[in-house]
C-alpha positions in Angstrom: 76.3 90.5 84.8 78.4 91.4 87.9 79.3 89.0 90.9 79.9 91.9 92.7 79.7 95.6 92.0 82.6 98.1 90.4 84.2 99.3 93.6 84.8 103.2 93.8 88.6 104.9 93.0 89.6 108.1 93.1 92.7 109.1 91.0 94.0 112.8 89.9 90.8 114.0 91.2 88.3 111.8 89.1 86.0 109.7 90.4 86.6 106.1 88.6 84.8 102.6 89.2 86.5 99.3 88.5 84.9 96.5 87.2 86.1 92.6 87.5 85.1 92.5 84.1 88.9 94.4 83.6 87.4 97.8 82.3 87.6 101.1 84.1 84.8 103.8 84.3 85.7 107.4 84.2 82.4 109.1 86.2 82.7 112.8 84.9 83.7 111.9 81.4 80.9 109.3 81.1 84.2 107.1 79.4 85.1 103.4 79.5 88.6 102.4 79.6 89.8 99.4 78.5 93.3 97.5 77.0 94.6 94.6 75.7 91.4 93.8 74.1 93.5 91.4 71.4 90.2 90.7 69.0 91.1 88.1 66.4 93.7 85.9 68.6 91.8 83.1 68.9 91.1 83.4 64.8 94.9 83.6 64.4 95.6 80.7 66.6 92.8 78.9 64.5 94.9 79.2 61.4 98.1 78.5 62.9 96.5 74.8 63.9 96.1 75.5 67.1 92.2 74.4 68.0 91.1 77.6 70.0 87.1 77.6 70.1 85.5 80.4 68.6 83.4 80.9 71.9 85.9 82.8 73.5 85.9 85.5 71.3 82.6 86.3 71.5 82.4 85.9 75.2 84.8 89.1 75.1 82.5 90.4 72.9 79.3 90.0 74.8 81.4 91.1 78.2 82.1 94.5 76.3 78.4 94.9 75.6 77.5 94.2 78.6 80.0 96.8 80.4 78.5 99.3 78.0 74.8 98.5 78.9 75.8 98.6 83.0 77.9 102.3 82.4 76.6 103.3 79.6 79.3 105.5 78.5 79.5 108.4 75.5 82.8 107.2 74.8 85.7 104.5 74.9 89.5 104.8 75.4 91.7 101.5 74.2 95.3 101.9 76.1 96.6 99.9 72.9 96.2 96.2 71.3 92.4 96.2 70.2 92.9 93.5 67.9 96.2 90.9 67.6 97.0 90.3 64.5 96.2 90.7 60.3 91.9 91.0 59.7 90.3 87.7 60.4 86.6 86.4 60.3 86.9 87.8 64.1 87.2 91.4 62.3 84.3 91.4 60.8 82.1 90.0 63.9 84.1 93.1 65.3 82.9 95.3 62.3 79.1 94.4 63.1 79.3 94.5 66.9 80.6 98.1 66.2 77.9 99.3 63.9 75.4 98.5 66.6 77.1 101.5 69.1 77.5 104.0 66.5 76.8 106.7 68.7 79.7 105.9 71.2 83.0 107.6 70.4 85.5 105.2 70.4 89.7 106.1 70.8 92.3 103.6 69.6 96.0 104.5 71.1 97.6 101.8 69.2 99.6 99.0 70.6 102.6 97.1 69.3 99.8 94.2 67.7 98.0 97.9 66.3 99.4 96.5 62.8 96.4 97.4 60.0 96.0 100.0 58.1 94.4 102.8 58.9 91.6 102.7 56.6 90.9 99.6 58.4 90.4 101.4 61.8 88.5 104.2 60.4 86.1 102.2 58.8 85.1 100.6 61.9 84.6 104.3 63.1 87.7 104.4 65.6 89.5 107.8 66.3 93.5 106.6 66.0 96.5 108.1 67.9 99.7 106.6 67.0 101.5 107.3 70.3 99.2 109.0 73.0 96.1 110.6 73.2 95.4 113.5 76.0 91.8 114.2 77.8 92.3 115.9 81.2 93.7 115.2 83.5 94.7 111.7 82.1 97.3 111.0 79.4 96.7 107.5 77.5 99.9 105.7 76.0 99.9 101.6 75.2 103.2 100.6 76.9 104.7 101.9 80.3 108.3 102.1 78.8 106.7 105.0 76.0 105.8 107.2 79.1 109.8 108.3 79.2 109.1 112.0 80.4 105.6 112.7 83.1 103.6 115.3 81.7 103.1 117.6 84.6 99.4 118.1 85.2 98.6 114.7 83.4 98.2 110.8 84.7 99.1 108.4 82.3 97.0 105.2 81.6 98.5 102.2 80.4 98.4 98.8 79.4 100.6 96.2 77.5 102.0 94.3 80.0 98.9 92.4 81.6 99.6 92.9 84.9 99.2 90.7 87.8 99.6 90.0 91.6 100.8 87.0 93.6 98.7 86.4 97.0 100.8 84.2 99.1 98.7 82.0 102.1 99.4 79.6 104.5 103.2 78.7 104.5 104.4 78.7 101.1 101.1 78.6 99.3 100.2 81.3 96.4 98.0 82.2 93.5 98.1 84.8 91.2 95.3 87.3 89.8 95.0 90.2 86.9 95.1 93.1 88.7 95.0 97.5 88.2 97.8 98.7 89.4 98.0 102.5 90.5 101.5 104.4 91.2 101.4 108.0 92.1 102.0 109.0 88.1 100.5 105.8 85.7 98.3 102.8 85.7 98.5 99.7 84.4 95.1 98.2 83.4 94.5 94.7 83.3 94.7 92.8 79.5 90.3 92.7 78.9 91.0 89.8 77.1 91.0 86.5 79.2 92.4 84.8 76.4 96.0 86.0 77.5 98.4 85.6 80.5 99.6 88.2 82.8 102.8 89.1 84.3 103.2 89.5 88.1 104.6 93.2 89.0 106.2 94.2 92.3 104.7 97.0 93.7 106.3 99.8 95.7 105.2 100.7 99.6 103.0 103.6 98.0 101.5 102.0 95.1 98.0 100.5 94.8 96.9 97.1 93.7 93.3 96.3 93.0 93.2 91.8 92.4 90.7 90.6 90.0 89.2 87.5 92.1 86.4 84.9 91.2 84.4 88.0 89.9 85.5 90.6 92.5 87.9 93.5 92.8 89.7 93.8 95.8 92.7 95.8 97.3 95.5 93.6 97.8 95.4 94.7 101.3 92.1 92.9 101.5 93.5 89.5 99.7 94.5 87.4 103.1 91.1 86.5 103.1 91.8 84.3 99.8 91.4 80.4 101.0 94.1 78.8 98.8 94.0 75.3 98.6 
């Protein structure tokens, strides 16, 4: 399943692994955290002309089981964006892939492309929160612009923005990678779906970047060691 293992993180006092796979494990909470899922893109694409193979939606799909069969969690938090658009065949793969974890609690805080009804969601057996959702210490919102005011006592997860980082090499080489980013009071998670881009961020002297690379995760401190051809 892995190239290499989930690498260890500490953050407000929990003990957290993250996984190239662009998921985050919560230890004492026994929770997966995930964002930018975007289910049904491909299927939307599809019907917009655009000949998107239906393979890479259920290669999410089978990374997602696969993240819950190596952490085997009691619940799931999604930062926002679970699916992309109106109910597609992609849905109701969706809709059978969940009745096979029923036992897993699963948290939607929705995301701008969060645009069904709510029956929809609650059939599928997903616990909605239109803005944020609170589980201490962490706070869970879909787009860093919401966070506005900290919450003393409370990190914020996030998503939306797919972040990524540019590793520069010899002379004026460079590459860029989907990354976590960490500041002292939110994260960013990386979009789970590989079916989207990602926007490079500029982080701050005191921030941390974790790069997704060729199936590893690895501090951008640690990138030099990139060959770029």
């Amino acid at each position: 399943m892995f190239v290499n293992p989930p690498i260890a993180f500490d953050i407000a006092g929990q003990h957290c692994w993250l996984s190239a796979e662009r998921t985050l494990f919560w230890e004492e909470a026994k929770t997966l955290i995930i964002s930018d899922l975007h289910f049904g893109k491909t299927g939307h694409f599809r019907k917009s002309g655009i000949p998107i193979p239906q393979s890479v939606y259920k290669e999410d799909l089978q990374r997602l089981f696969q993240q819950i069969q190596y952490f085997q969690p009691q619940e799931i938090i999604i930062t926002g964006d679970l699916f992309h658009s109106r109910e597609n065949q992609e849905h109701d793969w969706f809709a059978r892939w969940r009745s096979d974890i029923p036992g897993i609690r699963m948290h939607l805080v929705k995301g701008n492309h969060d645009s069904l009804n709510n029956r929809v969601y609650e059939n599928l057996n997903l616990v909605v929160h239109e803005r944020e959702y609170f589980c201490n210490p962490f706070r869970f919102i879909h787009d860093p612009a919401m966070i506005q005011d900290e919450v003393e006592g409370f990190y914020t997860f996030t998503g939306h923005i797919h972040p990524g980082i540019r590793i520069s090499g010899v002379g004026k080489q460079s590459l860029s990678f989907p990354c976590f980013y960490f500041s002292d009071s939110f994260a960013i998670l990386p979009a789970f779906s590989k079916f989207t881009g990602y926007i490079v961020v500029e982080a701050a002297k005191n921030d941390r970047v974790f790069a997704i690379v060729k199936g590893d995760v690895r501090r951008k401190e640690m990138c030099s060691i990139i060959q770029i051809q």
